[in-house]
C-alpha positions as a printed NumPy array, in Angstrom:
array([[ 0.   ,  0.   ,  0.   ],
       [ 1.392,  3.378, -0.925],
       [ 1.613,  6.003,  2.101],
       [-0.259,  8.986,  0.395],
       [ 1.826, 12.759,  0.39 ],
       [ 3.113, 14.185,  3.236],
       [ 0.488, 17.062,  3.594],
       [-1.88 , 14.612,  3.586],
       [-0.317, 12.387,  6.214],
       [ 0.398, 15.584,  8.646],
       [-3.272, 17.085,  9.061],
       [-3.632, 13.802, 11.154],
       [-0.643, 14.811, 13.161],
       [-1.709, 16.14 , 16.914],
       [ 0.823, 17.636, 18.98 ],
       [-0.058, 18.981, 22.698],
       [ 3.238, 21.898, 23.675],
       [ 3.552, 21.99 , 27.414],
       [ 4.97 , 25.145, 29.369],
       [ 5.827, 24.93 , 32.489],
       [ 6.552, 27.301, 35.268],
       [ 7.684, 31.408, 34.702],
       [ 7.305, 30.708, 30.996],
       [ 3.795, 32.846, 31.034],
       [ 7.121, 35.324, 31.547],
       [ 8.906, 35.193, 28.458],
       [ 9.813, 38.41 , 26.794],
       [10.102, 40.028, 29.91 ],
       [12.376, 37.589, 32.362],
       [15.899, 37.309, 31.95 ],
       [15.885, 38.467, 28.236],
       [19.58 , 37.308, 27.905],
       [18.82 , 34.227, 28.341],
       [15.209, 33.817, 27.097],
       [15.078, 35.848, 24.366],
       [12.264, 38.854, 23.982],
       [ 9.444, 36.649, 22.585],
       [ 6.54 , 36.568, 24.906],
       [ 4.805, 32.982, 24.888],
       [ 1.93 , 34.266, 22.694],
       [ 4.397, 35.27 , 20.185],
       [ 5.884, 31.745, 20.386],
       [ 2.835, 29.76 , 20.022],
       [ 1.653, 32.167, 17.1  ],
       [ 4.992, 31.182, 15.414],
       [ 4.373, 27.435, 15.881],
       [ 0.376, 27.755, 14.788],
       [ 1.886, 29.726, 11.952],
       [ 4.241, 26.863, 11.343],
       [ 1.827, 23.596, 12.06 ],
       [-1.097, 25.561,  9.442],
       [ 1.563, 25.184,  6.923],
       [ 1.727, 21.109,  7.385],
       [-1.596, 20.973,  8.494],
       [-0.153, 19.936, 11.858],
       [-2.949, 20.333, 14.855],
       [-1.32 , 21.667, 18.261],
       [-3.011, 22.416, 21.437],
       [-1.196, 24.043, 24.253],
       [-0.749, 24.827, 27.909],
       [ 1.339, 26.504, 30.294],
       [ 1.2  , 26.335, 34.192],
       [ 3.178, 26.896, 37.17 ],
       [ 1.827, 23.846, 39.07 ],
       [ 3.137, 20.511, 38.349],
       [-0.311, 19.086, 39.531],
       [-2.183, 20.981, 36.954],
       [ 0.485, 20.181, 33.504],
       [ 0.065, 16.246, 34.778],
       [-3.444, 16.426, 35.106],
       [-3.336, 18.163, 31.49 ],
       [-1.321, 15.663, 30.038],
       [-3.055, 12.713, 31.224],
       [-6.43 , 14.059, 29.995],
       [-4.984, 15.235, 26.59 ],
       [-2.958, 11.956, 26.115],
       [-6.042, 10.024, 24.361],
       [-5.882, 13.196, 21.665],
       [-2.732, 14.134, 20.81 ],
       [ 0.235, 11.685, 18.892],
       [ 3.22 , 13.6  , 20.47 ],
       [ 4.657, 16.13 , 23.18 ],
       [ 6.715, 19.416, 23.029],
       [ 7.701, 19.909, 26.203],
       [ 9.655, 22.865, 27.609],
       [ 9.457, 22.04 , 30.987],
       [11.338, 24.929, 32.748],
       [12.598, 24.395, 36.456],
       [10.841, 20.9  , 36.075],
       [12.897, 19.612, 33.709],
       [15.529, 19.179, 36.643],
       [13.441, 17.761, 39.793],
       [10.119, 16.148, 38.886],
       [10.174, 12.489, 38.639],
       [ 6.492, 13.23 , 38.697],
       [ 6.376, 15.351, 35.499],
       [ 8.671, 12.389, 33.94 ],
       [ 6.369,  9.127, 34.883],
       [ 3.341, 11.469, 33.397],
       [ 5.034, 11.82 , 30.011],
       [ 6.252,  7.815, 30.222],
       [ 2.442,  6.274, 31.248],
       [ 1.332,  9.133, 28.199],
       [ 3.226,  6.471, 25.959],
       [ 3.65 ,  9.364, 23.362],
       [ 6.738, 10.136, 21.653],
       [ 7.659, 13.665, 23.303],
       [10.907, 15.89 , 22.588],
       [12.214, 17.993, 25.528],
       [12.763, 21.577, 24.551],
       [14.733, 24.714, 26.379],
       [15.011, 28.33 , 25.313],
       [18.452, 28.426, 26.646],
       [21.453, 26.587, 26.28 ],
       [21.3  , 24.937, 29.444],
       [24.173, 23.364, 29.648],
       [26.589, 26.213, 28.951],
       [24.759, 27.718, 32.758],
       [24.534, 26.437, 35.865],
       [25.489, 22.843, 36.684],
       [21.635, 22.064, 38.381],
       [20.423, 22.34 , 34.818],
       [22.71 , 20.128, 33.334],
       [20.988, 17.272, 34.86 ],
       [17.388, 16.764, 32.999],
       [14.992, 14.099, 34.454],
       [13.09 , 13.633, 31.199],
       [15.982, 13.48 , 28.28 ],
       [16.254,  9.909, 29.114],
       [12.8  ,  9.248, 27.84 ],
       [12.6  , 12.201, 24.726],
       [13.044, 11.382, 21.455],
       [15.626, 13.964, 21.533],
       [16.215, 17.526, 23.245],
       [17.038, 20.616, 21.23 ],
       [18.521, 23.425, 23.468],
       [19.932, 27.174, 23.248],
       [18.063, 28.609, 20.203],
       [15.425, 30.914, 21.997],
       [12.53 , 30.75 , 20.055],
       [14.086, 28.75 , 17.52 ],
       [14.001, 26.221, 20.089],
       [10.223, 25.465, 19.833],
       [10.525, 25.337, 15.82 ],
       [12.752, 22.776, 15.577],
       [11.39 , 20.685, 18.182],
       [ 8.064, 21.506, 15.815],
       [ 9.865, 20.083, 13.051],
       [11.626, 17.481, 14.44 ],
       [ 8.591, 15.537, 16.373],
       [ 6.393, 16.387, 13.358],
       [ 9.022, 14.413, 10.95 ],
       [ 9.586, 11.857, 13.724],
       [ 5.967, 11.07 , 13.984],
       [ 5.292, 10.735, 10.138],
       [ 8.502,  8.899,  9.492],
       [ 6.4  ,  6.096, 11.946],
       [ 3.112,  6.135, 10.153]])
């Protein structure tokens, strides 16, 4: 059976982004680091980008860890894949990590920064273990290629 085009294949693609705590900051926190994109700007850059593959997202942010796990266990039944900028989490919450693992979706692990070139606490990510990969250090950029990379990473599978 012949796969029909990729446009085709990609308006079936559902991706869920997760924000998690101080990113409802962005464009206005640590600019040096973060860049000077608010979040709204951000996910109107990826809803730009997914319209053009016909790529469905849905998104969240939160500052409680109780309220991004309840998200992603109710949004796990809709959605084929995770971007996940997890913020402060990324580093401490086991929680946060067995969410994304009894999800079962594929999810890539995304940061603004380049965390590894600051301090040695966020060197150590709880969650990279179980990502389909991690993309790091290119501000908004970040999110994009994360975009791209899950999107590809999910059709290369159907």
């Amino acid at each position: 059976m012949r796969r029909p085009p990729a446009a085709n294949r990609a308006s079936h693609v559902r991706i869920g982004v997760v924000n998690g705590p101080k990113l409802n900051l962005l464009g206005e926190r640590e600019p040096e680091h973060y860049g000077h994109k608010t979040l709204a700007e951000i996910e109107a850059m990826l809803r730009a980008s997914a319209e053009r593959r016909s790529i469905r997202l849905e998104f969240m942010q939160s500052d409680d860890e109780r309220v991004i796990i309840a998200w992603l266990q109710e949004h796990a039944p809709r959605v084929d894949g995770w971007l996940i900028n997890a913020a402060i989490l990324t580093h401490s919450s086991e929680a946060l990590r067995d969410a994304l693992v009894a999800a079962a979706r594929p999810f890539v692990e995304l940061h603004l920064s380049n965390v590894f070139a600051r301090e040695p606490f966020r060197h150590r990510s709880v969650l990279a273990g179980h990502a389909v990969g991690v993309i790091a250090g290119f501000r908004e950029n970040s999110y994009l290629l994360a975009l791209d990379a899950l999107a590809e990473y999910l059709l290369a599978g159907r």
